[in-house]
C-alpha positions in Angstrom: -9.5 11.4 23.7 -10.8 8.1 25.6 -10.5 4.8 23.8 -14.3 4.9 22.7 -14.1 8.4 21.7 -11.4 7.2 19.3 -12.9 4.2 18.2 -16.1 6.0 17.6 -14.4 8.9 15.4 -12.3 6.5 12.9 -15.4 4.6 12.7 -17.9 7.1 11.9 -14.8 9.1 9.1 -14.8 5.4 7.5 -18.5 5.2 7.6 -18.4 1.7 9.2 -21.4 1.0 11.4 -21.2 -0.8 14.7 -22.7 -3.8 13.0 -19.7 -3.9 10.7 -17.0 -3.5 13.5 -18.8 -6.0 15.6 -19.1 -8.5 12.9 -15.6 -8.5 11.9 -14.8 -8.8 15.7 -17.0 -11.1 16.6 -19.3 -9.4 19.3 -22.2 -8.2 19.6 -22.8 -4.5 18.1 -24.5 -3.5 21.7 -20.6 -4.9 22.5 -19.1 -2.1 20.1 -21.5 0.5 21.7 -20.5 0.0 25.6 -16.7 0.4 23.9 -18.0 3.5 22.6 -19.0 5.2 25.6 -16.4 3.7 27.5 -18.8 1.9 29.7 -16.3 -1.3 29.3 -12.9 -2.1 27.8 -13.0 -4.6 25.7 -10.3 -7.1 25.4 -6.4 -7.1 24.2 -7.4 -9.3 21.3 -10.5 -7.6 20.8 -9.2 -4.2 20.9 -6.3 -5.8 18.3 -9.3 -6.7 15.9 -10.7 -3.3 16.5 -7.5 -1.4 15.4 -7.2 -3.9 12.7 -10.6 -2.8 10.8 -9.7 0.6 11.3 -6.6 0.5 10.0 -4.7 2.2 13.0 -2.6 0.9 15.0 -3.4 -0.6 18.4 -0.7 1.9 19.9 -2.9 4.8 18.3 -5.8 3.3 19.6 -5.2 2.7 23.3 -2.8 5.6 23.8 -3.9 8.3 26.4 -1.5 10.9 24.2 -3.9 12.9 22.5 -0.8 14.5 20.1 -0.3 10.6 18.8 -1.4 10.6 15.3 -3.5 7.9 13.8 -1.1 5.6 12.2 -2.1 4.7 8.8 -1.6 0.6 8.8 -1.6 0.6 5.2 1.1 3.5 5.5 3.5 1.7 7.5 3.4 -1.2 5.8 4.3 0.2 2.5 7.0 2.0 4.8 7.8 -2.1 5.5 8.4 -2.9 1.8 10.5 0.2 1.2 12.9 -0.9 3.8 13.2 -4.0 2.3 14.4 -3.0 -1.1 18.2 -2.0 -2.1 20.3 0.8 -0.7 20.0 2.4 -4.2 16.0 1.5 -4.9 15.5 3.0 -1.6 17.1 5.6 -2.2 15.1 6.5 -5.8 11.5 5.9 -3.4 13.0 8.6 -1.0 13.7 10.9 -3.8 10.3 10.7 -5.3 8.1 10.8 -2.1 10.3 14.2 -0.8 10.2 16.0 -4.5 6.2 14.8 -4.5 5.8 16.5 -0.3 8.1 19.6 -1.6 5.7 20.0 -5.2 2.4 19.7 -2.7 3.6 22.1 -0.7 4.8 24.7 -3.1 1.3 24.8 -4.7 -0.8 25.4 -0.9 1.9 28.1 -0.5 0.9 29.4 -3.6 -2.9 28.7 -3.7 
């Protein structure tokens, strides 16, 4: 997926208009569209902003791998915080989140 294509699908799934993309970035929303259809690149700091109101990561954003994932911002920096806490309270989060994935999963097996 191009860089447009990309910008233009976490857009549209967060049901942000171009207005509301250029606005926070500070261009104009025909801007956003030329991005969109890849007619030009926008800058290193505009792309930044870009990835920023999506919440993805710039990496995600600009990366030519199609088999990247997006990278949930608010994700990793909850992923942050837990790496800040103590051995032992880190240890309880890890717990919790892998009994939560194994439960989920157990119940689409079984659905």
């Amino acid at each position: 997926m191009t860089l447009g294509q990309k910008i233009t699908k976490i857009r549209k799934e967060k049901k942000l208009s171009q207005v509301d993309i250029a606005s926070y970035v500070g261009v104009s929303r025909d801007a956003i569209s030329k991005y969109e259809r890849d007619d030009i690149v926008p800058s290193v700091e505009n792309a930044k902003m870009i990835a920023k109101v999506l919440g993805v990561s710039l990496d995600y954003l600009v990366s030519e791998d199609d088999s990247l994932e997006v990278v949930d911002v608010d994700m990793l920096n909850r992923m942050r915080e837990i790496q800040r806490l103590s051995e032992d309270d880190k240890t309880t989060v890890i717990k919790i989140i892998d009994a939560f994935i194994r439960d989920t999963k157990t119940k689409k097996a079984y659905a």
